[in-house]
C-alpha positions in Angstrom: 0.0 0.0 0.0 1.2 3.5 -0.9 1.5 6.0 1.6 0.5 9.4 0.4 1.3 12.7 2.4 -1.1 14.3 4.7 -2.2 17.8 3.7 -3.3 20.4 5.9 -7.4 19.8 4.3 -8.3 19.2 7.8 -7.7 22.7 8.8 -9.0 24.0 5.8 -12.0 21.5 6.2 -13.4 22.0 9.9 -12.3 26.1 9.8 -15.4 26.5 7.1 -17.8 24.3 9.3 -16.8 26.2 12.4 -19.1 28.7 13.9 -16.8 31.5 14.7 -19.2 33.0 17.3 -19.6 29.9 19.4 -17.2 28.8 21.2 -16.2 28.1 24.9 -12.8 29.5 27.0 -11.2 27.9 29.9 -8.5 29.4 31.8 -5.4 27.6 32.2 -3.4 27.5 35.2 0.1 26.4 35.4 3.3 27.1 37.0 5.5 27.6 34.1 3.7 29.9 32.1 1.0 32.7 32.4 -2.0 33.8 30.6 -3.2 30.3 29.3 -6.3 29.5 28.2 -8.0 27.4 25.3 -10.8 28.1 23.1 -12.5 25.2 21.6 -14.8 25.8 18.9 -17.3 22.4 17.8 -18.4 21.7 14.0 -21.6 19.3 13.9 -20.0 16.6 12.2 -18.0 16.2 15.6 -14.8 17.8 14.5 -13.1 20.1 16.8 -10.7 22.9 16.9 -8.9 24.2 19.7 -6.7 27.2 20.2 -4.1 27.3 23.4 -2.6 30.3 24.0 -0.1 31.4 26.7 3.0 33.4 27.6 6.1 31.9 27.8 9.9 34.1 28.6 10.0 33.8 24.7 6.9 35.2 23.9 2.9 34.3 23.0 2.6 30.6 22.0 -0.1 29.2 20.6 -0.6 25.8 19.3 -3.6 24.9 17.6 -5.8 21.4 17.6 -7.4 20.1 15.2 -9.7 16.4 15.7 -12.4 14.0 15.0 -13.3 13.2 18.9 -10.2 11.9 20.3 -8.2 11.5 17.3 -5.8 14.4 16.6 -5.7 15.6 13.0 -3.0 18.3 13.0 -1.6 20.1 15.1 0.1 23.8 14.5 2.8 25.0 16.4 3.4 29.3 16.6 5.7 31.2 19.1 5.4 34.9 18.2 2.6 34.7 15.2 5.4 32.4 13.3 4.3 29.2 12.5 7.4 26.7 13.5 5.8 23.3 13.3 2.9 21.3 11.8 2.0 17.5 12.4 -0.9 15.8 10.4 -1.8 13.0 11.6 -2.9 10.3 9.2 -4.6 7.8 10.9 -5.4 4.3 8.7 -1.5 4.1 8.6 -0.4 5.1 11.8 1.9 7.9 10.4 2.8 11.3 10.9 4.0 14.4 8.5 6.6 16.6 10.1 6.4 19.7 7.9 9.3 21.3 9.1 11.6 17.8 8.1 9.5 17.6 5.3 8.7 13.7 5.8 6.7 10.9 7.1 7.6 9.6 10.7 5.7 6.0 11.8 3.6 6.5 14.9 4.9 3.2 16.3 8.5 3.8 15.6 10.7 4.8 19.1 12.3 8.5 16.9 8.5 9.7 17.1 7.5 9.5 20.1 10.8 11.2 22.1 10.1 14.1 19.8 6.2 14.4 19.5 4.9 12.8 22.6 4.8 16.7 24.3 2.3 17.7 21.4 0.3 14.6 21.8 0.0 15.1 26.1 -0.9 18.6 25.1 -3.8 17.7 23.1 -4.7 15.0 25.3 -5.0 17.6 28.1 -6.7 20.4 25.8 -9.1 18.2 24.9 -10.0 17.1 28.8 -9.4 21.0 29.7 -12.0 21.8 26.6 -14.8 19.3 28.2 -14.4 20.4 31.7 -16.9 22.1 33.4 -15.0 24.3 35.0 -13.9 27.7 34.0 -10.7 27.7 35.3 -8.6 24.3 34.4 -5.4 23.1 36.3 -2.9 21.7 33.8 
């Protein structure tokens, strides 16, 4: 089977199914960075998109989530409005796009996980933050 290369469709996909007005904030709270919080915005097909921000000593970051239910689809990395990596997420074959290497990385293989496991706990606890009740979420 032929692996072809994830393109960034998903973005493009559930951003033109997304209801720009409603959406929900939580406020993060965590030690090593200030001014968190995450907006998660819903489309009705059950795709999701959300948008942490927060202050770091280098600057604004903001990564952004894109899924269908649990399963991440991209994910966008931005310190300081420039974009400085991207991840699509291809799941029938288990692998990975790394934009910024410009190649495919296997899921199951031990060089992605060292790497990309941070981005993947992020998502993990955006998503939890995103269906908390609370307004104010510890991370």
């Amino acid at each position: 089977m032929e692996t072809k290369r994830v393109s960034n469709n998903w973005a493009q996909t559930i951003n033109k199914g997304i209801d720009t007005n409603t959406f929900i904030i939580k406020k993060l709270i965590n030690k090593t960075y200030s001014d968190g919080q995450i907006k998660c915005y819903k489309t009705k097909e059950g795709y999701s998109k959300i948008i942490k921000t927060f202050t770091t000593k280098d600057g604004l970051v903001k990564i952004v989530f894109y899924s269908l239910g649990t399963w991440p689809l991209q994910i966008e990395t931005y310190v300081k409005d420039e974009n400085i990596e991207n991840l699509y997420f291809d799941k029938t074959n288990l692998m990975a796009w790394e934009k910024s290497k410009n190649q495919f990385v296997d899921m199951n293989s031990k060089d992605f996980f060292p790497k990309n496991k941070h981005g993947l706990d992020m998502f993990d606890r955006a998503l939890k933050a995103s269906k908390s009740k609370d307004k104010f979420v510890k991370e």
